[in-house]
C-alpha positions in Angstrom: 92.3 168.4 110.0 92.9 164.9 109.1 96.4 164.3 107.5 96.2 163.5 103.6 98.6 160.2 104.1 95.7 158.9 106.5 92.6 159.9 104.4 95.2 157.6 101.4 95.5 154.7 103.7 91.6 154.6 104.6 91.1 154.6 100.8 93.1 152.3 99.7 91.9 150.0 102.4 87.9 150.7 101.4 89.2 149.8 97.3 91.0 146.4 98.5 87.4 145.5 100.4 85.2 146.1 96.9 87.4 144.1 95.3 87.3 141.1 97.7 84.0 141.6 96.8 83.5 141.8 93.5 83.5 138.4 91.0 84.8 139.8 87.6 87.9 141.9 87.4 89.1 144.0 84.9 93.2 144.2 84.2 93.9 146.9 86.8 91.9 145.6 89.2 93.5 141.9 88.9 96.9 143.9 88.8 96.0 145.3 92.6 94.1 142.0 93.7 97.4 140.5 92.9 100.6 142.8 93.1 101.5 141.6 89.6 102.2 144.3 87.2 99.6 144.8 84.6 101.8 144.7 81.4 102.7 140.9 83.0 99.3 140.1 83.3 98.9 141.1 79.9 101.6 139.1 79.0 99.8 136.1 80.8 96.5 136.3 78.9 98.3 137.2 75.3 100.6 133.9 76.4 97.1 131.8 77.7 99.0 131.1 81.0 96.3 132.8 83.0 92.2 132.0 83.0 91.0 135.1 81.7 87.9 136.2 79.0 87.2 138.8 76.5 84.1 139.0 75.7 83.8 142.0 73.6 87.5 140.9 71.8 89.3 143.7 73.5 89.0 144.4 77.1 90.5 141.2 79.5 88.2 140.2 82.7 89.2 137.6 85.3 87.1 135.9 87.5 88.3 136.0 91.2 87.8 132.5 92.0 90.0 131.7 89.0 92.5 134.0 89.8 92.8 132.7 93.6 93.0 129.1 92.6 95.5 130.0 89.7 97.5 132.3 92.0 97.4 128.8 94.5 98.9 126.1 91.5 102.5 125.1 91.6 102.5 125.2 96.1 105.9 125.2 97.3 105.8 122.3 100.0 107.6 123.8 103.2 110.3 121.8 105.2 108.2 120.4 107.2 105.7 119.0 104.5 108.6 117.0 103.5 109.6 116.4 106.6 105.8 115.1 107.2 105.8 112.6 104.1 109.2 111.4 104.8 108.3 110.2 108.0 104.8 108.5 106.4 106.5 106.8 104.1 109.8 105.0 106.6 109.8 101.6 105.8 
């Protein structure tokens, strides 16, 4: 018999592969795609901090695309970034 914790894992593994595939997202599944909670999320869109649509007025989509390149603004240059640019720009 297969143990219910492992039959959980393989499940939760198969739901993170549809969503990789999958272009529009509703609020729960953005919420797993990106660890945020959903009431933040929420907070995002009611804010307009976060690309999202409505296209019935009440229900919040993202598009994946948008959300990776979102979730990728504001990149925290590491030490040796700054390092790098130091050195490129030595008079």
């Amino acid at each position: 018999m297969i143990p219910e914790k492992l039959i959980s894992e393989k499940f939760s593994r198969l739901e993170n592969l549809l969503l990789l595939q999958k272009k529009k997202l509703t609020l729960k599944e953005a919420a797993l795609y990106t660890g945020y909670k959903e009431s933040y999320l929420y907070k995002l869109t009611a804010s307009k901090k976060i690309p999202h649509s409505k296209p019935s007025g009440g229900a919040v989509f993202f598009d994946r695309e948008e959300l990776e390149q979102w979730l990728g603004k504001n990149r925290v240059k590491t030490t040796e970034d700054v390092e790098n640019e130091a050195e490129f720009f030595k008079i």
